[in-house]
C-alpha positions as a Markdown table, in Angstrom:
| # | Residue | x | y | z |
|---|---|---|---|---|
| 1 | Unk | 18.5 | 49.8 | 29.8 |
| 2 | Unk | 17.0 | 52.7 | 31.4 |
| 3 | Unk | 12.8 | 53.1 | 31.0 |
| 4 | Unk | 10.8 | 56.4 | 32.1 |
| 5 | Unk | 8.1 | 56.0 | 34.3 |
| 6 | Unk | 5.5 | 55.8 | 31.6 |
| 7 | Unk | 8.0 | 53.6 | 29.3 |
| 8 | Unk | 7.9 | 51.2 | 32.2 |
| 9 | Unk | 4.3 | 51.1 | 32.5 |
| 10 | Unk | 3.3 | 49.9 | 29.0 |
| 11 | Unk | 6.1 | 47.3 | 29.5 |
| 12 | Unk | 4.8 | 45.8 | 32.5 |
| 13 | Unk | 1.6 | 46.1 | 30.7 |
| 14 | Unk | 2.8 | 44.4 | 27.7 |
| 15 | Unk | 4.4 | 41.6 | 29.5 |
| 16 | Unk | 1.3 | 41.1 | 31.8 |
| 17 | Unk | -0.7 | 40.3 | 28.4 |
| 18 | Unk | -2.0 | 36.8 | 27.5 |
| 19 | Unk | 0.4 | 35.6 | 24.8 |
| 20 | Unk | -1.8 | 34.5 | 21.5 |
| 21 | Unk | -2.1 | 30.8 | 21.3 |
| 22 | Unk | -1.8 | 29.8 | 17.7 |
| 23 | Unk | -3.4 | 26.5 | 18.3 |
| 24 | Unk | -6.7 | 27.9 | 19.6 |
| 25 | Unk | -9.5 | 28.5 | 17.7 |
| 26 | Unk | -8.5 | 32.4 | 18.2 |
| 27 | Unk | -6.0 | 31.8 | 15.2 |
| 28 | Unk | -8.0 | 29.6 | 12.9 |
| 29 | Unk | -5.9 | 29.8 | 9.6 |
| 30 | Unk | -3.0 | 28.7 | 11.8 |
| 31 | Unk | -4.7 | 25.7 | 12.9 |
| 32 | Unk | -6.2 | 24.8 | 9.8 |
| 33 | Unk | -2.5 | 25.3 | 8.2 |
| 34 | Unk | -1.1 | 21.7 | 10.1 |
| 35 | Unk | -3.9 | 19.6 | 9.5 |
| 36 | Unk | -3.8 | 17.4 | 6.6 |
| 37 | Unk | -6.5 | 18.3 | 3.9 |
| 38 | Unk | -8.5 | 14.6 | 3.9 |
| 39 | Unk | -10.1 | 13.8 | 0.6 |
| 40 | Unk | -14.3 | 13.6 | 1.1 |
| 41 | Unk | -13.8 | 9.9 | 0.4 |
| 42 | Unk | -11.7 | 7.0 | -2.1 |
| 43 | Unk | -13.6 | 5.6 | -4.7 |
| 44 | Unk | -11.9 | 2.7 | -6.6 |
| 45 | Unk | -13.0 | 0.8 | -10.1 |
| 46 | Unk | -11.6 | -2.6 | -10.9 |
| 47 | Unk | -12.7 | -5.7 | -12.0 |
| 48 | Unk | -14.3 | -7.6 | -9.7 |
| 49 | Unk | -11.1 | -9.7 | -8.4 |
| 50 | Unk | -8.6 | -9.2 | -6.6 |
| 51 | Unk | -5.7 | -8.7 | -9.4 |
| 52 | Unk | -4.0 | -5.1 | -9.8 |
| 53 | Unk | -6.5 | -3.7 | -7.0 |
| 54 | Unk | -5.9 | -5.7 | -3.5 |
| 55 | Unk | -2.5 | -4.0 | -2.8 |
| 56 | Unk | -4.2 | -0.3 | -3.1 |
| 57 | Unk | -7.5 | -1.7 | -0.9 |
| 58 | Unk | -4.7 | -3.5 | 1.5 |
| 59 | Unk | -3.4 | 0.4 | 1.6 |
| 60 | Unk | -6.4 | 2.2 | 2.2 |
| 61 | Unk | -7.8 | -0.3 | 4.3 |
| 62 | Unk | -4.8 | -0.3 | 6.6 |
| 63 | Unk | -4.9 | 3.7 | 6.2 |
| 64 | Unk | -8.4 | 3.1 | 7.9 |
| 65 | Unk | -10.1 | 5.3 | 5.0 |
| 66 | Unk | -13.1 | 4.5 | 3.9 |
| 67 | Unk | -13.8 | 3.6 | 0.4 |
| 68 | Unk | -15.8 | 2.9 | -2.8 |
| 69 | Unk | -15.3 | -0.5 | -3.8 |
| 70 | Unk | -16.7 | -0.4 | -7.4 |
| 71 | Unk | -16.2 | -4.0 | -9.3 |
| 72 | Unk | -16.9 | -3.7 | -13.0 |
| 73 | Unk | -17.8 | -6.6 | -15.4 |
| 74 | Unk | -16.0 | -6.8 | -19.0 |
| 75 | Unk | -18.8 | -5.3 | -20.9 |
| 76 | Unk | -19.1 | -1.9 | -18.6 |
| 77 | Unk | -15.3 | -1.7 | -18.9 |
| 78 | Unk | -16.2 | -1.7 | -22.1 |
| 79 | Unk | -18.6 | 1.3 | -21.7 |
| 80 | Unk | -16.2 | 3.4 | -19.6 |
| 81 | Unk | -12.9 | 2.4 | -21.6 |
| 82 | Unk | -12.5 | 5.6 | -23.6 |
| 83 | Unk | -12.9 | 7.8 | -20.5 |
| 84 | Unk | -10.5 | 6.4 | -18.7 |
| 85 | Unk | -7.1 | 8.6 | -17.9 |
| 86 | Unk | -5.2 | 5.3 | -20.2 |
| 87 | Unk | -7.9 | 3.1 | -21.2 |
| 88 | Unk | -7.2 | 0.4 | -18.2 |
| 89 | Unk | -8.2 | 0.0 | -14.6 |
| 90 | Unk | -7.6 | 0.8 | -11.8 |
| 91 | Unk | -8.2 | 4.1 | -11.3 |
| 92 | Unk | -8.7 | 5.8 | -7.5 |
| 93 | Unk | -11.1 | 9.1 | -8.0 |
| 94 | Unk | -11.2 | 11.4 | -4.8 |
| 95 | Unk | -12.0 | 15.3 | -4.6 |
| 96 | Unk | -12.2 | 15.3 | -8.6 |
| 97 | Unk | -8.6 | 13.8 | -8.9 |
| 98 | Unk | -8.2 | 10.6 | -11.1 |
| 99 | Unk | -5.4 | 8.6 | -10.6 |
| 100 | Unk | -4.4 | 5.6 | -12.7 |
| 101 | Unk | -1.6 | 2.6 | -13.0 |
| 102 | Unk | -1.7 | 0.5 | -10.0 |
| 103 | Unk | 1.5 | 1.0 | -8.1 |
| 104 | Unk | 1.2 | 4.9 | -8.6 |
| 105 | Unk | -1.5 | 5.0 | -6.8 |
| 106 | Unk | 0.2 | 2.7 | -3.9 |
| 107 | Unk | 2.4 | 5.1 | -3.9 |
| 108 | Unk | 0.7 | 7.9 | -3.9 |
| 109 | Unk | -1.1 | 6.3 | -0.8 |
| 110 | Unk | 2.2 | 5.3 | 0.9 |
| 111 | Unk | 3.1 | 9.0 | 1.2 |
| 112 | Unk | 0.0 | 10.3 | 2.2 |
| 113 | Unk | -0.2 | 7.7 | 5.0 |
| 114 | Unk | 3.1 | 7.4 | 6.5 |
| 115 | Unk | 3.6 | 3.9 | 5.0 |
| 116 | Unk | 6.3 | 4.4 | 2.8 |
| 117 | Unk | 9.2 | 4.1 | 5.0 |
| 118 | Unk | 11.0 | 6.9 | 7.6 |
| 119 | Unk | 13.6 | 7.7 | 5.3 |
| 120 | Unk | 14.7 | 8.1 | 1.4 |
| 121 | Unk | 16.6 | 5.0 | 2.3 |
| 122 | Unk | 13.7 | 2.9 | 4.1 |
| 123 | Unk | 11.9 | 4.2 | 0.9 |
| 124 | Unk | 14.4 | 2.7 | -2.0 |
| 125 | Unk | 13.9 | -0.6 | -0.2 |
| 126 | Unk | 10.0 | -0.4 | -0.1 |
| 127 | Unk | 10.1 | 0.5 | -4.0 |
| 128 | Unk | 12.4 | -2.6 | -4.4 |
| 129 | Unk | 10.1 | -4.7 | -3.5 |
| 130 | Unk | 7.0 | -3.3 | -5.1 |
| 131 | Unk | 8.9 | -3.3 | -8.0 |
| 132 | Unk | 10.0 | -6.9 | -7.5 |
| 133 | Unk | 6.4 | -8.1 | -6.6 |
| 134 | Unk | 5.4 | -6.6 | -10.2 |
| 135 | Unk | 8.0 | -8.8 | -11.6 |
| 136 | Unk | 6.4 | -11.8 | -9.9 |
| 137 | Unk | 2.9 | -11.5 | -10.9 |
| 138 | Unk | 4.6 | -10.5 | -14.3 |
| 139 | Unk | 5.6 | -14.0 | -14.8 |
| 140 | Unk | 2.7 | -15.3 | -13.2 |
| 141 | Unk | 0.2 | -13.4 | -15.7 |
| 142 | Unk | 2.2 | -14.9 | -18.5 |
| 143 | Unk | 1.9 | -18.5 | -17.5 |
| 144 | Unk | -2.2 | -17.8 | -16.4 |
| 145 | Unk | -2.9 | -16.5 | -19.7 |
| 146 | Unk | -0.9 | -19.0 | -22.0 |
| 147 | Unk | -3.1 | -20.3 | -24.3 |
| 148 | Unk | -0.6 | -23.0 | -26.1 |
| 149 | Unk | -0.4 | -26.0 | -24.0 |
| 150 | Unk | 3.0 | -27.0 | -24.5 |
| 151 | Unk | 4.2 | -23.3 | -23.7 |
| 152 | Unk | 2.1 | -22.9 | -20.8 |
| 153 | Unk | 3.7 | -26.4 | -19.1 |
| 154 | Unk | 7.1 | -24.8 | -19.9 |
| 155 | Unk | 6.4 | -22.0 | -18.2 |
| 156 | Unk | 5.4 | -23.5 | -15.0 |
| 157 | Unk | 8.0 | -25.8 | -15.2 |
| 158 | Unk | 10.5 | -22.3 | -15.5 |
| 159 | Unk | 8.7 | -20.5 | -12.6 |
| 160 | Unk | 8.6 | -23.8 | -10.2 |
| 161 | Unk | 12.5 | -24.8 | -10.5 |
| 162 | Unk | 14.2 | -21.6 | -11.3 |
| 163 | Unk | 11.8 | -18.1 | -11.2 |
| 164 | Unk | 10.4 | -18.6 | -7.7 |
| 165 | Unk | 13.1 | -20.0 | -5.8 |
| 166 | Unk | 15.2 | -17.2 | -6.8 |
| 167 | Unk | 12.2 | -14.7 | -5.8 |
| 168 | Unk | 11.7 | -16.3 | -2.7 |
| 169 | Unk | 15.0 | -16.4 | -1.8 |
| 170 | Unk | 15.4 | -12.5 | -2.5 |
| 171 | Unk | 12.3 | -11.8 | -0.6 |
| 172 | Unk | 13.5 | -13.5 | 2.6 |
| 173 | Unk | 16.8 | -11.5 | 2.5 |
| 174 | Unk | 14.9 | -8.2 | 2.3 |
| 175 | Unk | 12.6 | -9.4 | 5.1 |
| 176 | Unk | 15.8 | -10.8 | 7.3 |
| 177 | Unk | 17.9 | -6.7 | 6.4 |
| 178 | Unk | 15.7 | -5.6 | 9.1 |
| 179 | Unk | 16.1 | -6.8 | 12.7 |
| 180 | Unk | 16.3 | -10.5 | 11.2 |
| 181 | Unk | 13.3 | -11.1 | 10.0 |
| 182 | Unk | 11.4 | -10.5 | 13.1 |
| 183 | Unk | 9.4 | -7.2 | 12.2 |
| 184 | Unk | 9.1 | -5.2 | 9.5 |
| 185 | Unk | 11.0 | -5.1 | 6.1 |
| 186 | Unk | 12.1 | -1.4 | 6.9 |
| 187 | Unk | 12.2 | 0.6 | 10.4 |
| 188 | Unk | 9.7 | -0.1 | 12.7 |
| 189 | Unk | 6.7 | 0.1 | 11.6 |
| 190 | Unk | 4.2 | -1.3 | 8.9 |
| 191 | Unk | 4.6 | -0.3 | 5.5 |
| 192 | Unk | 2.6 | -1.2 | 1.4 |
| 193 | Unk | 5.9 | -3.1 | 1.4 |
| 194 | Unk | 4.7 | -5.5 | 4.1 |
| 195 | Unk | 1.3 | -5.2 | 2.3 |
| 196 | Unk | 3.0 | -6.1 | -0.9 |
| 197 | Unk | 4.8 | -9.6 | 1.3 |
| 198 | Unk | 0.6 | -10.2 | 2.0 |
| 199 | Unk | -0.9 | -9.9 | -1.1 |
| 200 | Unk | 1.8 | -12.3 | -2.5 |
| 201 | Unk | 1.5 | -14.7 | -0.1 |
| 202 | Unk | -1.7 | -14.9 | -0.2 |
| 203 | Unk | -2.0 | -15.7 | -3.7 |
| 204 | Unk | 0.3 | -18.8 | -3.3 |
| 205 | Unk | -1.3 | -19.5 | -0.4 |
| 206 | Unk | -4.6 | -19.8 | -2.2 |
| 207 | Unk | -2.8 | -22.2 | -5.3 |
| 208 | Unk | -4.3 | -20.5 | -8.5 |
| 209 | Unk | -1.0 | -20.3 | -9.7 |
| 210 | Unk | 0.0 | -23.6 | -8.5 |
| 211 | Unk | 0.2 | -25.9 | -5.3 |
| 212 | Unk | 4.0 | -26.0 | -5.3 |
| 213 | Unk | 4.6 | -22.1 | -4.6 |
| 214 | Unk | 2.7 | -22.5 | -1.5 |
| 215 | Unk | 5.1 | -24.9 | -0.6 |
| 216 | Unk | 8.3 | -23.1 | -0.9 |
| 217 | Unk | 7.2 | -20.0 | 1.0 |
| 218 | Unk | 5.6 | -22.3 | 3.9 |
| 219 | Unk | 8.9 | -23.6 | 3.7 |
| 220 | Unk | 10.7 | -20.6 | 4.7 |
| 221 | Unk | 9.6 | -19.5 | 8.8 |
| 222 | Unk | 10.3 | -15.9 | 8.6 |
| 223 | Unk | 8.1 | -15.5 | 5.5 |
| 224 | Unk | 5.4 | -17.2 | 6.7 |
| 225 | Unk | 5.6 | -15.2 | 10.4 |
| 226 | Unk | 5.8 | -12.2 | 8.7 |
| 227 | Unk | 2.6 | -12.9 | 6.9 |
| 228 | Unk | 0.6 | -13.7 | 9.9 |
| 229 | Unk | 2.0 | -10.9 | 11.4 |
| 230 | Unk | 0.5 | -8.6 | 8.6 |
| 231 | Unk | -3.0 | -10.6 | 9.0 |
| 232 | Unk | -3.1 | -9.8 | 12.5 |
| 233 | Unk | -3.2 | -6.0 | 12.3 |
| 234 | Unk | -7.1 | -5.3 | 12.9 |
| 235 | Unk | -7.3 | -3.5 | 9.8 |
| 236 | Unk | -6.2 | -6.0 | 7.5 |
| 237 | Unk | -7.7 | -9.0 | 9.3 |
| 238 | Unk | -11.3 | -6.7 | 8.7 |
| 239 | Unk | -10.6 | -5.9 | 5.5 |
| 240 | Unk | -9.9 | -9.7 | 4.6 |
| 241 | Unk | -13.1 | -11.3 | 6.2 |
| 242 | Unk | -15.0 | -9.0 | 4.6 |
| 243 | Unk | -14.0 | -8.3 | 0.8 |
| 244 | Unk | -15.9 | -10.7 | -2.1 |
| 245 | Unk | -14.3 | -14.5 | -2.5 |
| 246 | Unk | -12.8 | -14.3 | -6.0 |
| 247 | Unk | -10.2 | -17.2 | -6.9 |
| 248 | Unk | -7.5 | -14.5 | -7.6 |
């Protein structure tokens, strides 16, 4: 290629030039274009247990974002029913967003926070055991709540010989997929799939639904490492020492 004198000039010129550096505050737009848009802060309404809420405060607390904890009683559900998104709690409001139905918003979380697993795969299995923790507590709920006697000691009897056997036994093979048993249930890192593991756990653990379910998962050595493995990360073990003492 073959420059004039002149030509040359404004080419050594050129070249001689600070290149722009779009991650300095000389480009702001640029900068401001990577960086995550954080909502001002979480506010969350429940009833003042831990019920359909601990898995979302497990999330945001392990998120480290700070957050609202707003416990209702009956009567000022009550009050607010009608102007809820479907009548129910919980609902997460942030930046003038209101989200409702409990795993939604765990998910919803999950994504925002890198704990939802690396890959679409990673993120089937976290759903599969959200969705199976659901069907836990399902049962659970319907045996709590039974108000015939007779019905309500079938239902134990159904949930301590067949239901969770068969859902511990699926929750240990999930956990043991992934490097044995010895980390996380996907990848390696922490995800509201591990959280989910916690919650759980902790619940039998604390024998509102029954001394004999704390048994069977104490039973099984994985499980239970993989639960004081959760309870170790600083955020959770914070979280935990500080939230109300409620039975469930």
């Amino acid at each position: 290629m073959q420059f004039s004198q002149d030509k040359m000039e404004v080419y050594l010129l050129l070249q001689s030039s600070p290149k722009p550096d779009i991650q300095s505050e000389q480009f702001p737009i640029c900068k401001r274009s990577i960086q995550r848009n954080m909502p001002s802060k979480y506010k969350l309404t429940y009833f003042g247990l831990r019920g359909r809420a601990e898995l979302i405060r497990l999330t945001l607390s392990l998120a480290g974002q700070e957050f609202e904890d707003k416990r209702v009683g009956y009567d000022e559900f009550v009050k607010i029913r009608n102007d809820l998104p479907q009548n129910q709690l919980p609902i997460l409001e942030f930046d003038g967003q209101v989200l409702c139905q409990s795993m939604t918003i765990v998910r919803y979380l999950a994504r925002e926070y890198d704990l939802y697993g690396e890959n679409n795969l990673q993120s089937a299995t976290v759903d599969t055991v959200l969705d199976t923790v659901v069907d836990i507590y399902s049962d659970f709920v319907q045996m709590y709540y039974e108000q015939d006697a007779a019905r309500k000691e079938e239902a134990a009897k159904r949930l301590n010989d067949t239901s969770m056997p068969r859902y511990l036994s699926i929750l240990g093979k999930i956990l043991r997929q992934n490097n044995d048993g010895n980390g996380w249930i996907v990848g390696s890192k922490i995800t509201v799939a591990d959280l989910a593991y916690c919650m759980l756990f902790d619940d039998l653990i604390g024998g509102q639904y029954g001394a004999g379910f704390a048994e069977m998962f104490l039973a099984d050595e994985k499980l239970k490492t993989h639960f004081d493995r959760v309870k170790a990360q600083k955020q959770i073990a914070d979280w935990i020492a500080k939230r109300p003492k409620t039975n469930r």
